[in-house]
LUMFI-796293 format. One record per residue (C-alpha): residue in three letters; x, y, z. Coordinates in Angstrom, 3 decimals, padded with zeros to 6 digits. Example, Ala and Ser with C-alpha at 12.3 -4.5 7.8 and 13.67 -1.06 7.14 Angstrom:
[site ALA, [012.300, -004.500, 007.800]]
[site SER, [013.670, -001.060, 007.140]]
END
This chain:
[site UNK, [047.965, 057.532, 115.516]]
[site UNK, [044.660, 059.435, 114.417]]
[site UNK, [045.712, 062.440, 117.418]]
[site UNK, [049.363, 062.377, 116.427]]
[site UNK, [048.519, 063.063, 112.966]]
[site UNK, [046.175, 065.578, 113.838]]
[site UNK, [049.130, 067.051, 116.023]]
[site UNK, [051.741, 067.044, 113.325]]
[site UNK, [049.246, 068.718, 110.415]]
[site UNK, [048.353, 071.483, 112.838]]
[site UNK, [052.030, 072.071, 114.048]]
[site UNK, [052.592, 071.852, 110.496]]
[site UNK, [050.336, 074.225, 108.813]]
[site UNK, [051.363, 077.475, 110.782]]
[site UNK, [055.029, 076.923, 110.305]]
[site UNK, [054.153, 076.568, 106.183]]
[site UNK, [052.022, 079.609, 106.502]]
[site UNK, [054.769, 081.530, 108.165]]
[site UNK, [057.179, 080.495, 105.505]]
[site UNK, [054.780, 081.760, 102.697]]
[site UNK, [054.568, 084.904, 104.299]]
[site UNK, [058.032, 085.310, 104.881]]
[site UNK, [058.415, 084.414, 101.592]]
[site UNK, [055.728, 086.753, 100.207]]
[site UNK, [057.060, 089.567, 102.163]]
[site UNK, [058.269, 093.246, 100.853]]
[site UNK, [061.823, 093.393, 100.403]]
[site UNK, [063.554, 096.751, 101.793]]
[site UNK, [066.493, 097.695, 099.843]]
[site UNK, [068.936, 096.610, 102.429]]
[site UNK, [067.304, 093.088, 102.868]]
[site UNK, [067.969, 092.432, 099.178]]
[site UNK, [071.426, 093.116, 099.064]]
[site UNK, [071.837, 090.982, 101.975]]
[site UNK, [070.449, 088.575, 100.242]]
[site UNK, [071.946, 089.171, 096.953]]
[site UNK, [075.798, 089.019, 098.901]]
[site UNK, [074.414, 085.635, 100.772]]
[site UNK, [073.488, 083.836, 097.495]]
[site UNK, [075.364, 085.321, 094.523]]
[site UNK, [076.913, 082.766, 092.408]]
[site UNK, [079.594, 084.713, 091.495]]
[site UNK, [080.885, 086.173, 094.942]]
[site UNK, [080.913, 082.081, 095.987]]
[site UNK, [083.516, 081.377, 092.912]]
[site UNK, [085.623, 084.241, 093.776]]
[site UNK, [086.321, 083.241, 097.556]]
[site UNK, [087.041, 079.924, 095.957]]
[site UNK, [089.796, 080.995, 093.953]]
[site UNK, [090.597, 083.224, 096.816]]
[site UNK, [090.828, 079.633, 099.139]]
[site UNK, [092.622, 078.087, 096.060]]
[site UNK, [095.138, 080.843, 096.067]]
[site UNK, [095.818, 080.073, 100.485]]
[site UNK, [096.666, 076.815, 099.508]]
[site UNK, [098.980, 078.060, 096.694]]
[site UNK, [100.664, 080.499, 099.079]]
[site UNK, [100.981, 077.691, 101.750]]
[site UNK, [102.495, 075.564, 098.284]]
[site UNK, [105.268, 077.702, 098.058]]
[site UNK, [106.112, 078.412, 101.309]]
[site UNK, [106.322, 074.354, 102.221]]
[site UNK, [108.766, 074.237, 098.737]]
[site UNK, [111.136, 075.572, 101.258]]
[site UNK, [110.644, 072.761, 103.661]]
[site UNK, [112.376, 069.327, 104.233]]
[site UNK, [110.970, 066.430, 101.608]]
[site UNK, [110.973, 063.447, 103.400]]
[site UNK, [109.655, 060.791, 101.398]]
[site UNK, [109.420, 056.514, 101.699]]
[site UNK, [110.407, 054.398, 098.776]]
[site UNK, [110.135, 050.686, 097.913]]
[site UNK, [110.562, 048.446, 095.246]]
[site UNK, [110.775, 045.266, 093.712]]
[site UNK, [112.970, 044.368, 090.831]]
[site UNK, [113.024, 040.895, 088.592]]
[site UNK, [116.245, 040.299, 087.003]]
[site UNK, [117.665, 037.719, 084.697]]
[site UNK, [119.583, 034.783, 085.976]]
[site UNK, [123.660, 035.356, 086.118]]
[site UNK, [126.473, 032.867, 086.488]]
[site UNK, [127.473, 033.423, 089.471]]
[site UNK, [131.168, 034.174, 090.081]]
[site UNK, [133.108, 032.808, 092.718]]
[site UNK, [136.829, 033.475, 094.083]]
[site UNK, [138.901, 029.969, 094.502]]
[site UNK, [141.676, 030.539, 097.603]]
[site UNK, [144.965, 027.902, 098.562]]
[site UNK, [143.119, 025.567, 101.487]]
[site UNK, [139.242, 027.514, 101.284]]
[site UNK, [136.070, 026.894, 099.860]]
[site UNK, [135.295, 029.026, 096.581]]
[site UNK, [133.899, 032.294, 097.578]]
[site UNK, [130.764, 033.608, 095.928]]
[site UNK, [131.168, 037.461, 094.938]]
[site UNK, [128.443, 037.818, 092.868]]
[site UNK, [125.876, 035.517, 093.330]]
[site UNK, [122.421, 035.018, 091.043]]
[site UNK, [119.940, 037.039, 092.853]]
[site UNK, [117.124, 037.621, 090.461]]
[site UNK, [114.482, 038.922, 093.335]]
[site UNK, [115.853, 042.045, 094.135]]
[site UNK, [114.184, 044.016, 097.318]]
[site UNK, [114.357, 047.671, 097.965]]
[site UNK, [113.067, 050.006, 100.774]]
[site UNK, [114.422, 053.927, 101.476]]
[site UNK, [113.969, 056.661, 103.795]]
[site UNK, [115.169, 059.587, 101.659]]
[site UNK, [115.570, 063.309, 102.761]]
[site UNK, [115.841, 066.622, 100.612]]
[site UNK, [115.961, 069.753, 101.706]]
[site UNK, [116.704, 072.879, 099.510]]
[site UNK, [118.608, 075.249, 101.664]]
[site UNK, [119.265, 078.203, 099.171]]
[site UNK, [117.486, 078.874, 096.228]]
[site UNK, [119.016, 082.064, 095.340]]
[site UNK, [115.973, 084.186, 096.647]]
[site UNK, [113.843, 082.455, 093.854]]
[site UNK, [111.285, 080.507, 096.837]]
[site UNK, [111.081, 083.852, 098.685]]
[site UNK, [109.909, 085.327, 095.345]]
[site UNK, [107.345, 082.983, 093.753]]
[site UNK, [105.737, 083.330, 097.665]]
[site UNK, [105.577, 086.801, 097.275]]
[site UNK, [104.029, 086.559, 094.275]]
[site UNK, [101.499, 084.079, 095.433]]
[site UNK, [100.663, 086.620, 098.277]]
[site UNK, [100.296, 089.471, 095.774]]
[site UNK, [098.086, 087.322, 093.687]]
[site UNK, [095.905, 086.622, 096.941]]
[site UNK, [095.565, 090.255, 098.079]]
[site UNK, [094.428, 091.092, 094.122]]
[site UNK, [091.549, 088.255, 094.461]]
[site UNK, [090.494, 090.045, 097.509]]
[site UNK, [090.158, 093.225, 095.416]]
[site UNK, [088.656, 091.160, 092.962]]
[site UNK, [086.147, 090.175, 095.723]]
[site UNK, [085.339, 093.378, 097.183]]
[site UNK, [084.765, 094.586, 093.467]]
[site UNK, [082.325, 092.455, 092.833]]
[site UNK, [080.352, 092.648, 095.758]]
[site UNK, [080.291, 096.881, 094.889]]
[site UNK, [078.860, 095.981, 091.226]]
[site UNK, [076.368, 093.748, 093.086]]
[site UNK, [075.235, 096.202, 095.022]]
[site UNK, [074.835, 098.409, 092.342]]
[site UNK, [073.361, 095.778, 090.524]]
[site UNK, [071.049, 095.244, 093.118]]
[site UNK, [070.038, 098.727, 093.497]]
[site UNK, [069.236, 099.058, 089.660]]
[site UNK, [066.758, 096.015, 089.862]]
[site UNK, [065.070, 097.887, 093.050]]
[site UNK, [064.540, 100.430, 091.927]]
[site UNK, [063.402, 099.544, 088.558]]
[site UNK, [060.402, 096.961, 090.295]]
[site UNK, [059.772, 099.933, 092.167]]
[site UNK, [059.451, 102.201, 089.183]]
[site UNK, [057.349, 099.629, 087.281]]
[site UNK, [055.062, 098.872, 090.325]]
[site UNK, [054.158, 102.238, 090.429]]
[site UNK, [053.822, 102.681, 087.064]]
[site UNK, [051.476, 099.297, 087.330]]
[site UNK, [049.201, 101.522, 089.852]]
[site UNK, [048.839, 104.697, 088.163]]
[site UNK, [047.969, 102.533, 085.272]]
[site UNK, [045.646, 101.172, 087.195]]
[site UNK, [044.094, 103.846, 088.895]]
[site UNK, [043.569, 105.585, 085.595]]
[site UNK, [042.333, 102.706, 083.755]]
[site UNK, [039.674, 102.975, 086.799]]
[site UNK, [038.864, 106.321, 085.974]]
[site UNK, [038.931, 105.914, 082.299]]
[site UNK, [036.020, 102.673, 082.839]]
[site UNK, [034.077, 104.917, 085.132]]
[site UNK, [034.164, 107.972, 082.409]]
[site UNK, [033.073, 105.650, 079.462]]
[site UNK, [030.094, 104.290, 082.192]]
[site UNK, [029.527, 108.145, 082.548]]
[site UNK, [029.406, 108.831, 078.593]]
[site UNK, [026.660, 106.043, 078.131]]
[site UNK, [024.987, 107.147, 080.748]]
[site UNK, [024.576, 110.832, 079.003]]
[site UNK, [024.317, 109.004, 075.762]]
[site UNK, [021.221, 107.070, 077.184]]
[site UNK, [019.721, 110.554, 078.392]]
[site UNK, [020.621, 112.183, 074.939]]
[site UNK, [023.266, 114.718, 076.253]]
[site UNK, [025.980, 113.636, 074.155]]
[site UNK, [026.828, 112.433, 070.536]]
[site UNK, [027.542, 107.982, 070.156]]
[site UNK, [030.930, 109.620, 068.803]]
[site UNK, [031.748, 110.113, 072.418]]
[site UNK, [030.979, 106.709, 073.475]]
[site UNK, [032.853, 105.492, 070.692]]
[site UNK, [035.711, 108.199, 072.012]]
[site UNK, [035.661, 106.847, 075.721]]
[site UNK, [035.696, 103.446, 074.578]]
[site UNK, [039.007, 103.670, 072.451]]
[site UNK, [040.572, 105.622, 075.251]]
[site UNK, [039.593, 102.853, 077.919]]
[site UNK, [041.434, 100.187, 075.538]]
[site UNK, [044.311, 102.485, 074.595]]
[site UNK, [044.726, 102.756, 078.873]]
[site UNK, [043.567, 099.050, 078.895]]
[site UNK, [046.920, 098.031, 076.938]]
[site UNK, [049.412, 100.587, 078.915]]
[site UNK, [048.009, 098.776, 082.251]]
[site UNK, [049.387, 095.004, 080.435]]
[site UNK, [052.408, 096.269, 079.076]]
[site UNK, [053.448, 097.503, 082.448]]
[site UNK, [052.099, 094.576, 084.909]]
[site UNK, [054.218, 092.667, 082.227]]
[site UNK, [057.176, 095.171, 082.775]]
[site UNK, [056.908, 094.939, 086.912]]
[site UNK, [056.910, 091.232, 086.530]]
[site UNK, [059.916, 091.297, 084.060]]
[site UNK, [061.637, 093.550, 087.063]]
[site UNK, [060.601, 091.783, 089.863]]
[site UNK, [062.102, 088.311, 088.080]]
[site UNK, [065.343, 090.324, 087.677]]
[site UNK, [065.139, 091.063, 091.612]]
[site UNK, [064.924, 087.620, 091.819]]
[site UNK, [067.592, 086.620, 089.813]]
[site UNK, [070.306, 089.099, 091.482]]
[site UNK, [068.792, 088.260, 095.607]]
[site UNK, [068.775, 084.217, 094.810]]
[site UNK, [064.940, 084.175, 095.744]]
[site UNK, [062.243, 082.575, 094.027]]
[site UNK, [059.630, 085.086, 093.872]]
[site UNK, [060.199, 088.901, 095.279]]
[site UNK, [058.125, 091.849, 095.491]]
[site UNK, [059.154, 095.353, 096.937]]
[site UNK, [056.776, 097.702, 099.038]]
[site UNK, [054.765, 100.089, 096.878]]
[site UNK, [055.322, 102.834, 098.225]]
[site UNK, [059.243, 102.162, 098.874]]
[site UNK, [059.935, 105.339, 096.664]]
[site UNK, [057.659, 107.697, 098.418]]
[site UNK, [060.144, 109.060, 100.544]]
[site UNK, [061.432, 112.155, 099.526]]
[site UNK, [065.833, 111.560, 099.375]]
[site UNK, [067.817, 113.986, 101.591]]
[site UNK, [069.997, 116.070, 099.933]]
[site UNK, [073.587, 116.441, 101.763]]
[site UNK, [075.455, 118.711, 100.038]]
[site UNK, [078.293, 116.868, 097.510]]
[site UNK, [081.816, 117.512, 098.051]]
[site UNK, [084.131, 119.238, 095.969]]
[site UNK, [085.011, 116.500, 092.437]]
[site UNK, [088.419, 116.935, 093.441]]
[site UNK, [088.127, 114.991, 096.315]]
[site UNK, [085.370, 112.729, 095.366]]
[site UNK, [088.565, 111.970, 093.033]]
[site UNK, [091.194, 111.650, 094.892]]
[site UNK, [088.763, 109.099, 097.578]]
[site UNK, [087.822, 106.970, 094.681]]
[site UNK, [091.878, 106.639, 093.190]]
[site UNK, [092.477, 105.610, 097.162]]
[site UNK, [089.541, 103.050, 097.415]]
[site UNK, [088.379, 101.436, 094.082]]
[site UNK, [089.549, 097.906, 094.779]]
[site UNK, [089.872, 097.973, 090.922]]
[site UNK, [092.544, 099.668, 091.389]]
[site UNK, [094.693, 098.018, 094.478]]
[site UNK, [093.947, 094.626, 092.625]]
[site UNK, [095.673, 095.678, 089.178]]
[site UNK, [098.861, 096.886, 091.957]]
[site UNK, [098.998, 093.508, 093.799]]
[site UNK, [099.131, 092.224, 090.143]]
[site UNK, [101.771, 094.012, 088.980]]
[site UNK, [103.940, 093.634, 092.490]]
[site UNK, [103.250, 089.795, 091.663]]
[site UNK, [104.536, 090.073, 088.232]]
[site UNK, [107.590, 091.888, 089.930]]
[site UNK, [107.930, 089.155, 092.434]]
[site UNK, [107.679, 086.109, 089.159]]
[site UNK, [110.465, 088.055, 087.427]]
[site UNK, [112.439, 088.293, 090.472]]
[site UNK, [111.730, 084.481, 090.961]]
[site UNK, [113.331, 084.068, 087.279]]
[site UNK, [116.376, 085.917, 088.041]]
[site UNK, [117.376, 083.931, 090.709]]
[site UNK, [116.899, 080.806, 088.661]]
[site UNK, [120.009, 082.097, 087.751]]
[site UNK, [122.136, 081.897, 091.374]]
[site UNK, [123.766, 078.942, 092.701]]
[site UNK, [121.183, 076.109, 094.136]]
[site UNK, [122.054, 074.285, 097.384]]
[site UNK, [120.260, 071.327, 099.005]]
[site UNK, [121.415, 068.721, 101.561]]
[site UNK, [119.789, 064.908, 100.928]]
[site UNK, [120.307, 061.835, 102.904]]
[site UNK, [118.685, 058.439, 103.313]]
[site UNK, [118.060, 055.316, 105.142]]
[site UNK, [118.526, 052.309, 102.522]]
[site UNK, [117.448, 048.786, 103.822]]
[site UNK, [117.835, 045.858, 100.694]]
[site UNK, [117.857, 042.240, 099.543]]
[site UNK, [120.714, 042.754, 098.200]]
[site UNK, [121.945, 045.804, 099.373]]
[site UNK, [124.538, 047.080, 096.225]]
[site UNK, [126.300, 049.078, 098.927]]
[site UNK, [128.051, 045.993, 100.310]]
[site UNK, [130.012, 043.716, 098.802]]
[site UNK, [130.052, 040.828, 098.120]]
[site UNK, [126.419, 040.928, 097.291]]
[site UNK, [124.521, 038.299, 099.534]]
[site UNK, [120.983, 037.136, 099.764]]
[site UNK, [120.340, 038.913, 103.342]]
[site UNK, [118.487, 042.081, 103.896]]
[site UNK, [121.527, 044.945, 105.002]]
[site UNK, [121.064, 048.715, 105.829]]
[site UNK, [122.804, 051.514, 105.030]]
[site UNK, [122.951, 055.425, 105.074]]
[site UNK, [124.498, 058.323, 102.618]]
[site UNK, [123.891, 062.123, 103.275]]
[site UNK, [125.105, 064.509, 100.468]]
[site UNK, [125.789, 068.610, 099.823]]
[site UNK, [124.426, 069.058, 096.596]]
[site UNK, [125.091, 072.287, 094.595]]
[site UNK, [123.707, 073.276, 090.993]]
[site UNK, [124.382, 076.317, 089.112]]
[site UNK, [123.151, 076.492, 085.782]]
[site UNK, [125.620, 078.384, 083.649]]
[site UNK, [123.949, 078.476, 080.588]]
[site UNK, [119.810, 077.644, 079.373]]
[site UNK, [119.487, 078.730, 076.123]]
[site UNK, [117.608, 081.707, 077.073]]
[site UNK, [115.080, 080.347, 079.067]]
[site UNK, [115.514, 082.402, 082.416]]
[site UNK, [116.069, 085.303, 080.042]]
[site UNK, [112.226, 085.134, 078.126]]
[site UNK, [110.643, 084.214, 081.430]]
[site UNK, [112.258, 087.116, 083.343]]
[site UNK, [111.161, 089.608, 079.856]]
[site UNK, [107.740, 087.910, 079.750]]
[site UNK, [106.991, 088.859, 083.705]]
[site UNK, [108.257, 091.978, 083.419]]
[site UNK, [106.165, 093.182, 080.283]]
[site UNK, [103.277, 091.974, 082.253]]
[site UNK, [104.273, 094.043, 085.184]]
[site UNK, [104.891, 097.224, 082.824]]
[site UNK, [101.234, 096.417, 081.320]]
[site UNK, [099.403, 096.322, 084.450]]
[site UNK, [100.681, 099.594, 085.956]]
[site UNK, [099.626, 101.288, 082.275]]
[site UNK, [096.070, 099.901, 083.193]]
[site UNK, [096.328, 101.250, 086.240]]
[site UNK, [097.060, 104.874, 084.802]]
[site UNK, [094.005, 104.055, 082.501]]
[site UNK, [091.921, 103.528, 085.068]]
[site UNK, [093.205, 106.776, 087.205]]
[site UNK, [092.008, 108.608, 084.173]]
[site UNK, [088.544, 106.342, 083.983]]
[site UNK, [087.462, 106.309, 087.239]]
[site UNK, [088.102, 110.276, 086.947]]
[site UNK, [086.000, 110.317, 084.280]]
[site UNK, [083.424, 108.091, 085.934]]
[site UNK, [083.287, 110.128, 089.414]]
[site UNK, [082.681, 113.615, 087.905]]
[site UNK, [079.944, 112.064, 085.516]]
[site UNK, [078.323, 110.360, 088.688]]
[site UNK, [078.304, 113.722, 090.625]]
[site UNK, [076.798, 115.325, 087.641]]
[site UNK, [074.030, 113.058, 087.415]]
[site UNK, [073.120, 112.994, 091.155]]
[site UNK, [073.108, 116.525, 091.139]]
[site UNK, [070.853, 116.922, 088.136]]
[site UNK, [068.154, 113.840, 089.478]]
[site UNK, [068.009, 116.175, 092.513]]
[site UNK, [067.123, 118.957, 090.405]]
[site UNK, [064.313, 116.830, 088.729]]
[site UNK, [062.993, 115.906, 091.653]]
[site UNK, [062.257, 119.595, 092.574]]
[site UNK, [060.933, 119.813, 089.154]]
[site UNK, [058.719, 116.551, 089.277]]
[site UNK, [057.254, 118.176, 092.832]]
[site UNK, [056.410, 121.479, 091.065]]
[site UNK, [054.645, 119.255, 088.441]]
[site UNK, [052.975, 117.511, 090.930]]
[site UNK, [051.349, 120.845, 093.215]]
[site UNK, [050.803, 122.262, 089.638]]
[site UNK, [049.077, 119.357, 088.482]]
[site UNK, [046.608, 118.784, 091.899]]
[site UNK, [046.026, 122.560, 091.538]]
[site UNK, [045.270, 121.918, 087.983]]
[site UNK, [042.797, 119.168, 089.196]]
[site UNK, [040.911, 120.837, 091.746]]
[site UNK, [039.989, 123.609, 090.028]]
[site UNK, [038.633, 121.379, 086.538]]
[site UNK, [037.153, 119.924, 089.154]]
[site UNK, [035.603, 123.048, 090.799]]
[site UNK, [034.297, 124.055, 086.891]]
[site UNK, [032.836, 120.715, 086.086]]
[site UNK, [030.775, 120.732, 089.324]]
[site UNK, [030.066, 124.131, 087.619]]
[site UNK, [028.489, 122.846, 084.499]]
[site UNK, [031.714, 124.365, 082.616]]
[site UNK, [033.666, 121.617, 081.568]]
[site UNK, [033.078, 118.232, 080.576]]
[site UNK, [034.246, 115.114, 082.424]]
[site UNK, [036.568, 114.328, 079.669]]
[site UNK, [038.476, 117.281, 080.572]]
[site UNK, [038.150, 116.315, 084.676]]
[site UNK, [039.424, 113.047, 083.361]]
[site UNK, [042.547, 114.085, 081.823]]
[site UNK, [043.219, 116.348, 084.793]]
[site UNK, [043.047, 112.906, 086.778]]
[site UNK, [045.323, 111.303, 084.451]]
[site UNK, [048.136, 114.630, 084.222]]
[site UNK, [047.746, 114.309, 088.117]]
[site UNK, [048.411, 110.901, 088.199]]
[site UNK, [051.314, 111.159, 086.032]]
[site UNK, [052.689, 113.629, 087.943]]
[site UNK, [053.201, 112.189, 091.043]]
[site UNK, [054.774, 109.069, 088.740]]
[site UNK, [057.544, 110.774, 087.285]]
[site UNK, [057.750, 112.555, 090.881]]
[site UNK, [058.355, 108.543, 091.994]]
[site UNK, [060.739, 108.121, 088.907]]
[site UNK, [063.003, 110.981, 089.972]]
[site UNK, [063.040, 109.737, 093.386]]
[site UNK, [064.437, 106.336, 092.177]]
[site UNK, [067.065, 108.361, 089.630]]
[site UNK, [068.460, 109.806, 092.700]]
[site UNK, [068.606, 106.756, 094.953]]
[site UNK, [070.014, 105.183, 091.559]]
[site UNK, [072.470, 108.084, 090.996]]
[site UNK, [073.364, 108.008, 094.670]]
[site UNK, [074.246, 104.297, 094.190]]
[site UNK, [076.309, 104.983, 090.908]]
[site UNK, [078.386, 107.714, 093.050]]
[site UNK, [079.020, 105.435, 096.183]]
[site UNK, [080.398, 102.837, 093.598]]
[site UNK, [082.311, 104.818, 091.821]]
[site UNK, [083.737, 106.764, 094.977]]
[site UNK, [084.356, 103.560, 095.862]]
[site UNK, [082.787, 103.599, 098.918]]
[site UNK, [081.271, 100.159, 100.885]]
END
């Protein structure tokens, strides 16, 4: 028992180890919206009203189906006198007899043959109504993309924020070690000390407030991928974005007006509002149905004279119904439907003029996050120029290393916002493809 436990801990501990560091792994973009689609909460309630609206599609299509449907029944009435018929040279005969256990069991058939188009109609609907949820679906898997995205690339963004922090909190600690130093050989006044020192704890809080800040992202990541804990690679954002050229607005239009699923769901709604009004206008038209049945009774009232045995018997019918007048009923629901068609194409118009809107903004903004980043990489050569030569001076005896430090810092900052525009473009990019509508 001693070996087998043994056994079991060390197959044990590897395959927990292996879990923790899958666990504890950097997420790529692409794995987190993988996982994001996998466990979003809100994708999973969509496809269920999308299975919900299968069944009510396969509802009204068995409407137009035979009913077939087994009755029984049991019925206690009060005693009768019975009444009998006396004949010339026969004994009395009973024609209704006191049978207060009364017995019933039926095999009944309906089947609507002709509704007057209206079963064809709410189907249609029903159908519409699915293909909109779909929409609905794909919709919300775009925004969770995008969703997705944003979080990236904001832990991103705050992780290296966290590290330049860092690194110049590093530089600031070694600079105020440098100042007592020189204080302690008499090269410089205690007001520098004191200088350093406030400096150190001014960097010391900006290192907090963003560790807190990468957390706060990082839990957000979280949230949207369905993970407990997530972290990104540090250098995810180092990698400088290619730069395809855009195409013309125009058709960055006329792509999103043919793809936003937005937009096809609002039409299936509106062809489903059509299809309800239709429904109510046949309400209108003659009904026919056929019915029949299979009776078998203690007493059966179909024979006479009643009697106290169990009989069969059998009736099929041609019904017809034709509702000549409602009181205005098929009338308000036909108006009702069709307002509601008439307000969903208006949306959709809306939203022509919206997502119009929205695609030329979204190519404006990609195109001017590129343009930062070639600003953010002059910043960056200017700012390591910038810190070689402070750096060539102080070795010099020229400048101080309060001025090498802040050349470490502006460097340092540089290549941050050269990491921020990088993310505004892979953001902006993102914004585009959703609005383009593209998957």
């Amino acid at each position: 028992m001693r070996h087998a436990s043994v056994l079991c801990l060390c197959l044990l501990v590897p395959a927990a180890a292996a879990a923790q560091t899958s666990t504890s792994a950097p997420l790529t973009l692409d794995e987190a919206i993988a996982h994001g689609l996998a466990n979003s909460q809100r994708l999973a309630e969509l496809q269920s009203r999308a299975e919900a609206a299968d069944f009510a599609i396969a509802g009204r299509r068995a409407a137009e189906r035979p009913l077939v449907a087994l009755q029984g029944g049991y019925t206690r009435t009060n005693h009768v006198d019975e009444f009998a018929i006396a004949l010339p040279g026969r004994a009395p005969q009973v024609v209704y007899p006191d049978i207060p256990d009364n017995y019933r069991a039926r095999l009944d058939l309906q089947w609507p043959i002709y509704t007057g188009g209206r079963a064809d109609a709410l189907e249609r609907a029903a159908r519409a109504e699915r293909s909109a949820i779909a929409s609905d679906v794909d919709a919300a898997r775009a925004d969770l993309r995008l969703e997705i995205t944003r979080a990236y690339w904001a832990a991103v963004t705050a992780g290296e924020t966290e590290a330049v922090l860092r690194r110049s909190l590093e530089a600031v600690d070694a600079h105020v070690s440098d100042v007592r130093a020189r204080l302690a050989a008499g090269v410089v006044p205690p007001n520098d000390v004191a200088s350093a020192e406030a400096q150190a704890s001014h960097q010391r809080l900006l290192a907090l407030e963003a560790a807190n800040q990468r957390a706060i992202a990082e839990a957000d990541l979280a949230r949207l991928t369905g993970r407990d804990t997530v972290t990104v690679a540090p250098a995810a954002a180092a990698d400088r974005p290619a730069a395809p050229a855009l195409p013309a607005t125009a058709a960055l239009v006329t792509e999103a007006l043919r793809a936003r699923a937005e937009r096809h769901g609002l039409e299936q709604r509106a062809a489903s509002a059509d299809a309800r009004a239709a429904a109510a206008a046949a309400a209108g038209r003659p009904q026919i149905g056929i019915g029949g049945g299979y009776d078998y009774a203690r007493p059966n009232p179909r024979i006479f004279p009643r009697a106290r045995d169990w009989k069969t018997a059998w009736d099929a019918s041609f019904n017809v119904s034709w509702t000549l007048w409602d009181g205005g009923r098929r009338a308000a629901e036909h108006g009702e439907a069709s307002a509601a068609a008439a307000a969903l194409r208006t949306r959709v118009t809306e939203f022509d003029r919206q997502v119009t809107f929205e695609v030329r903004a979204r190519a404006l903004e990609l195109e001017s996050s590129r343009q930062a980043v070639v600003a953010a990489d002059d910043g960056v050569r200017a700012a390591v120029e910038a810190e070689r030569v402070v750096g060539e001076r102080y070795r010099a005896g020229v400048l101080t290393s309060t001025e090498v430090l802040d050349a470490l810092i502006a460097r340092l900052q540089a290549e941050l916002d050269r990491t921020r525009a990088i993310a505004g473009v892979r953001l902006a990019e993102a914004r585009l493809e959703r609005a383009v509508g593209r998957k």
